[in-house]
C-alpha positions as YAML, in Angstrom:
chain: A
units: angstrom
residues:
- id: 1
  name: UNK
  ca: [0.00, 0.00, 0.00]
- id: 2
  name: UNK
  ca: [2.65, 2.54, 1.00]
- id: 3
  name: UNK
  ca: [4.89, 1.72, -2.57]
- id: 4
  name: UNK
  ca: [1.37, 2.40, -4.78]
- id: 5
  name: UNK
  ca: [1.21, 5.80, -2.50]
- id: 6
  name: UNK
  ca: [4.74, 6.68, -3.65]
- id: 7
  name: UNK
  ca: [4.19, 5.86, -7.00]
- id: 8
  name: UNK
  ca: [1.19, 7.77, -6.98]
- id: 9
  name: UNK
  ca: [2.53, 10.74, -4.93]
- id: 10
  name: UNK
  ca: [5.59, 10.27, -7.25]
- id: 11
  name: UNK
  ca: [3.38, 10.05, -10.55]
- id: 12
  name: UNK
  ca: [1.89, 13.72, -9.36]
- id: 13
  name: UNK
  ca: [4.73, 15.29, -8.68]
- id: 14
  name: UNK
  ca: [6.13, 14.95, -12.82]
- id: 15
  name: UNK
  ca: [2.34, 15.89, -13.28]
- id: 16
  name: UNK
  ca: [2.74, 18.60, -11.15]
- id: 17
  name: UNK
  ca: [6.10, 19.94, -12.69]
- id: 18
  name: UNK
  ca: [4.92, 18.94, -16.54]
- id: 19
  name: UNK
  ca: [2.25, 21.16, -15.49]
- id: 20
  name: UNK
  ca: [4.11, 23.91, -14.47]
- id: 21
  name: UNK
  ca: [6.38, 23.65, -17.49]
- id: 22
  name: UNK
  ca: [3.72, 24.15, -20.29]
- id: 23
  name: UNK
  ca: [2.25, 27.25, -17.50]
- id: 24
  name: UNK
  ca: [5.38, 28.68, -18.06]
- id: 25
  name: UNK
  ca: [5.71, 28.74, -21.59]
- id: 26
  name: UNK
  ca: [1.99, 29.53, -21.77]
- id: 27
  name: UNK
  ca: [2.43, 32.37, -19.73]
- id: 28
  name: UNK
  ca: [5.46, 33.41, -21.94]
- id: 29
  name: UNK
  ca: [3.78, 33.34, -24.87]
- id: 30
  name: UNK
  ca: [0.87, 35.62, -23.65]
- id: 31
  name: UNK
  ca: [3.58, 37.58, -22.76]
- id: 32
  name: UNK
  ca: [4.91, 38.06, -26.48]
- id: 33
  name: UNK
  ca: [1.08, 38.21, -27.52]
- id: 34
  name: UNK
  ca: [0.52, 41.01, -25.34]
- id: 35
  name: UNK
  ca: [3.60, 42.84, -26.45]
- id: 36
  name: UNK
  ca: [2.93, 42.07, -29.91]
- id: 37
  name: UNK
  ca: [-0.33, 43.51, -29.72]
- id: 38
  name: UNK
  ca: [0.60, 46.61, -28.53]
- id: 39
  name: UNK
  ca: [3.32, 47.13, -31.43]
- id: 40
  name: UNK
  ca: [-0.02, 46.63, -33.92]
- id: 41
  name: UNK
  ca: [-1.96, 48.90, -31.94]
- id: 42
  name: UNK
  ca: [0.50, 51.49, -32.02]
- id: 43
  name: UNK
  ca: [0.58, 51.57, -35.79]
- id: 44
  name: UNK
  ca: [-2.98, 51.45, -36.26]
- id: 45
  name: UNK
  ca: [-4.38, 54.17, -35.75]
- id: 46
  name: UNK
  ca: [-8.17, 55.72, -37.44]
- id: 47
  name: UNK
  ca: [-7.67, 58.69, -39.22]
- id: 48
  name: UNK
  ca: [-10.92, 59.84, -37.79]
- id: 49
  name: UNK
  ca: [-10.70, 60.24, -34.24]
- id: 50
  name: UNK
  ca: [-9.64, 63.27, -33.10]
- id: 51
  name: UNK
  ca: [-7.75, 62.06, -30.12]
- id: 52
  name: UNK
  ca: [-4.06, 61.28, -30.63]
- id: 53
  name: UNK
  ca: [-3.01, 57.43, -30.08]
- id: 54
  name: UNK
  ca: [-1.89, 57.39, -26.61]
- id: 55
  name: UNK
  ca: [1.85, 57.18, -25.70]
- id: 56
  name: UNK
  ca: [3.41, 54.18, -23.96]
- id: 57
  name: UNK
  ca: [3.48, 54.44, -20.42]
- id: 58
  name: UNK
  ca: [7.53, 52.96, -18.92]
- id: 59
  name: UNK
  ca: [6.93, 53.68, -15.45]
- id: 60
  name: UNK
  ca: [7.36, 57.52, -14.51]
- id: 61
  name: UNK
  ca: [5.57, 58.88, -11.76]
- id: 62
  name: UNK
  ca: [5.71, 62.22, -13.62]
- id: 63
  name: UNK
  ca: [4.14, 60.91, -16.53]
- id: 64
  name: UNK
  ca: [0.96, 58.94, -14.92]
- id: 65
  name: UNK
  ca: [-1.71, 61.27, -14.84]
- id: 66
  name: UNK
  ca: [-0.97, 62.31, -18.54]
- id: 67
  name: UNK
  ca: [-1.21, 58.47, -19.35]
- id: 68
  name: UNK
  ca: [-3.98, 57.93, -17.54]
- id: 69
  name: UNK
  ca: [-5.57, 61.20, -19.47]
- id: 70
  name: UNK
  ca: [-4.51, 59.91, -22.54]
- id: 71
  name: UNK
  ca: [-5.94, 56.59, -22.39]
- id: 72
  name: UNK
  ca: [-9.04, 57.98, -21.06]
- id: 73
  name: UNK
  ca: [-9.79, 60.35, -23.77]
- id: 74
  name: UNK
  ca: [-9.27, 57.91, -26.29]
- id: 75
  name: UNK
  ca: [-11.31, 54.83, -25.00]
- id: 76
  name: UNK
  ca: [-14.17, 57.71, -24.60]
- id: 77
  name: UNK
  ca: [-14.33, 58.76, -28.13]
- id: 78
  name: UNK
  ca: [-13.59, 55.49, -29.19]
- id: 79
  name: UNK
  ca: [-16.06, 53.61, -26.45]
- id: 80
  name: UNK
  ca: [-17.42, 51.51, -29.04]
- id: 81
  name: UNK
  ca: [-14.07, 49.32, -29.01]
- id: 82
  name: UNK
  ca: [-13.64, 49.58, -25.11]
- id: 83
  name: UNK
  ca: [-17.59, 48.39, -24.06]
- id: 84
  name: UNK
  ca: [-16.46, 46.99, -20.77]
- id: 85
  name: UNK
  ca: [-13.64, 46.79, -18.36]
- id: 86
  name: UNK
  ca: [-11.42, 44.27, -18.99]
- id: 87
  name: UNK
  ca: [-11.06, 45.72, -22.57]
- id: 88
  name: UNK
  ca: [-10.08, 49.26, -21.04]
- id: 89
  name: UNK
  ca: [-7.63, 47.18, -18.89]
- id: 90
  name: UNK
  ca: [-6.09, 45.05, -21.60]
- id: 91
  name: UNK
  ca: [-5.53, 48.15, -23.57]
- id: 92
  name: UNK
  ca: [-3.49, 50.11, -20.82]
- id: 93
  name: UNK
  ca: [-1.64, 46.94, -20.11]
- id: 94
  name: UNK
  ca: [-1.07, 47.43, -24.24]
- id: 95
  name: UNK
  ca: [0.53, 50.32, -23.42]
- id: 96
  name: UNK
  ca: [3.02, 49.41, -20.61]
- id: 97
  name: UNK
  ca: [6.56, 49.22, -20.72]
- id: 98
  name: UNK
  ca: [10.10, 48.74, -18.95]
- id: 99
  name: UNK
  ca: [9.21, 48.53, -15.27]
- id: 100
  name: UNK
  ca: [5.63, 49.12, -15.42]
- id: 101
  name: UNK
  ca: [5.21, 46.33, -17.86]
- id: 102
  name: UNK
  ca: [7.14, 44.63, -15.14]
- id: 103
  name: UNK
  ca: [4.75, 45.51, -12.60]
- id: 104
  name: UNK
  ca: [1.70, 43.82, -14.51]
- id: 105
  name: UNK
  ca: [3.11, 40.87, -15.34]
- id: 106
  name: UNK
  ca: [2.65, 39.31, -11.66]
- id: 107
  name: UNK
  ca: [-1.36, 40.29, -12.36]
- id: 108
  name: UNK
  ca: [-1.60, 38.40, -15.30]
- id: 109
  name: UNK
  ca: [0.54, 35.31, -14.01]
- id: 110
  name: UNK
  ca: [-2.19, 34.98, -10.94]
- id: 111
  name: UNK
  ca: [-5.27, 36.16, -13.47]
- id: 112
  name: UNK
  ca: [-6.20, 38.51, -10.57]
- id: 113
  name: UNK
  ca: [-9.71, 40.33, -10.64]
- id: 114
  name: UNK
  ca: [-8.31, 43.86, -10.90]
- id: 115
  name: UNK
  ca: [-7.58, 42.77, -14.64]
- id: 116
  name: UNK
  ca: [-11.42, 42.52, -15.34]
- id: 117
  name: UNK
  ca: [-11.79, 45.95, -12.77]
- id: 118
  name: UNK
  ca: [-11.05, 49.29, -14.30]
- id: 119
  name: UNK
  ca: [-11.33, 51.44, -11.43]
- id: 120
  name: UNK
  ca: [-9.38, 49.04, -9.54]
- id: 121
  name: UNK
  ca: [-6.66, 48.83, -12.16]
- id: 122
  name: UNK
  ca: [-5.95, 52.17, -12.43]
- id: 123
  name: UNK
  ca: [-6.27, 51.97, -8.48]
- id: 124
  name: UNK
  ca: [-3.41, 50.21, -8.28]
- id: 125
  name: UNK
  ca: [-1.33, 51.74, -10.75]
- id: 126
  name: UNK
  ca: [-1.45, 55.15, -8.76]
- id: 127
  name: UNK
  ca: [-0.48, 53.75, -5.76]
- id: 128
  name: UNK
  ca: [2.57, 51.74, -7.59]
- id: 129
  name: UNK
  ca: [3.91, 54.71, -9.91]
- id: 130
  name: UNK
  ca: [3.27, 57.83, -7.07]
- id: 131
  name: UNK
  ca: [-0.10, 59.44, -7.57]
- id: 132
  name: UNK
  ca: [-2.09, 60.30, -4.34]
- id: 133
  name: UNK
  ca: [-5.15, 61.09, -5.05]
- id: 134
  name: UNK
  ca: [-5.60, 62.22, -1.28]
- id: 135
  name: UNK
  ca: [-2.84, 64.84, -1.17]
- id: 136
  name: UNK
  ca: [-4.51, 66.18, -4.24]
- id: 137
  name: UNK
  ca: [-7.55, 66.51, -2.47]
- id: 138
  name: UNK
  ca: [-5.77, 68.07, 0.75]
- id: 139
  name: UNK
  ca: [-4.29, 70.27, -1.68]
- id: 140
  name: UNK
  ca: [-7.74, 71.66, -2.81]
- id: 141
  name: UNK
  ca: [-8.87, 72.13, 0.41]
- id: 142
  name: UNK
  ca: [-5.98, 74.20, 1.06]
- id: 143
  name: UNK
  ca: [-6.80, 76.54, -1.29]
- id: 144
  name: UNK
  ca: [-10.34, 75.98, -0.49]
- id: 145
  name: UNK
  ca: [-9.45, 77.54, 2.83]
- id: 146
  name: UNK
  ca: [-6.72, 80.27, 1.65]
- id: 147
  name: UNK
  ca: [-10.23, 81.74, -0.39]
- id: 148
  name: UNK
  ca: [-11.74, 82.59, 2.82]
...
């Protein structure tokens, strides 16, 4: 009984690291898909809309709200491709490179819910890359205050 259980437990265990294997190179190759896509997306863009095709996004805190503008503006006048939120997401993730490519490839590894969450997405990429939206808002009371 004990030598089937090792054999068994043993027989898992390749199972278990085949497994792994093949999640490895699947993940890999998303990777390359999702990096691929964004080099097509980058040269496609309608001659109609009259928002620019947003730039990548590598990471600098600086740069985050004008990304996040960016992106905005153009899945608004283009909401017909961007009908829910996992499309918005996949399209900023699109857009990512260097270390904030980095930073979303642990999300997509673990197929966490923020990649189907908009709000929570972006959520998330403020509080990685620098952006507090609560000293902004301590800032306008501020000078809320210094008008009285």
């Amino acid at each position: 009984m004990v030598d089937e259980l090792v054999l068994l437990l043993h027989a898992l265990l390749m199972r278990h690291r085949a497994l792994s294997i093949e999640n490895s190179q699947l993940m890999e190759q998303l990777r390359l898909l999702v990096c691929e896509r964004a080099t097509l997306l980058r040269q496609v863009r309608p001659p109609s809309c009259p928002v620019p095709f947003p730039e990548t996004f590598s990471g600098e805190s600086s740069r985050l709200p004008e990304f996040i503008v960016q992106t905005a503006s153009y899945m608004l006048v283009n909401e017909n491709r961007f009908c829910n939120d996992a499309m918005k997401v996949a399209f900023l993730i699109s857009l990512l490179t260097g270390e904030a490519e980095e930073w979303v490839v642990p999300y997509i590894e673990m197929d966490s819910p923020i990649l189907g969450d908009y709000r929570a997405f972006l959520d998330e990429m403020k509080q990685c890359f620098g952006w507090d939206d609560d000293e902004e808002d301590d800032d306008d009371d501020d000078e809320e205050e210094d008008d009285y």
